[in-house]
C-alpha positions, 0 to 999 in steps of 0.5 A: 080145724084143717080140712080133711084134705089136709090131715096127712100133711099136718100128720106128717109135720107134727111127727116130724116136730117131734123128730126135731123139736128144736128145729124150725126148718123142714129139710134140715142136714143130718146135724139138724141145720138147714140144709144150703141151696146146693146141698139139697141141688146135690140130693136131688141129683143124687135121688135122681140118679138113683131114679134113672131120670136121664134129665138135669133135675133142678129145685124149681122142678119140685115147684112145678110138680107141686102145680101140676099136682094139685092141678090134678087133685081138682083143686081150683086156680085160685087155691093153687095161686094163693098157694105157691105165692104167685102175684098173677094168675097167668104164671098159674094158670100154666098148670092148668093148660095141660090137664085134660081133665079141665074139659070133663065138666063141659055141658056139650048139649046137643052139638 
């Protein structure tokens, strides 16, 4: 069984399964193929500028969301490693330089 910081995810996936029983991709055109690199370069341009985001949005960025999110949910270096496939740790631990929440722990004593 999955733990429960998972369950909305496998929810989610499982509707989507239904949706499209004969597929094996995620973000599938609206013929139910995969969806090419660019077209989905062009949706995020487009949802973007929908957005009002006044910047180039790129793939990579959704990767980069992803890190510091879960950064940000308290998961730990490793998990989020092993999660995006990085080989070193060092490419991760740049999610973690920016999360003010890193120092909450701390046992200062009596400084």
């Amino acid at each position: 069984m999955a733990p429960a910081q998972y369950h909305d995810e496998l929810v989610l996936l499982k509707e989507l399964r239904e949706m499209l029983p004969d597929s094996k991709y995620i973000f599938v055109s609206e013929r139910g193929e995969v969806m090419s690199t660019d077209a989905v370069r062009k949706l995020l341009g487009r949802l973007a500028a929908q957005a009002g985001l006044d910047i180039k949005v790129h793939c990579h960025m959704m990767r980069h969301a992803c890190g510091y999110y879960l950064v940000n949910q308290g998961y730990n270096t490793r998990e989020i490693q092993d999660f995006l496939g990085h080989r070193d740790i060092k490419h991760t631990e740049k999610y973690t330089k920016l999360n003010a929440r890193r120092f909450l722990n701390f046992d200062w004593g009596d400084l």
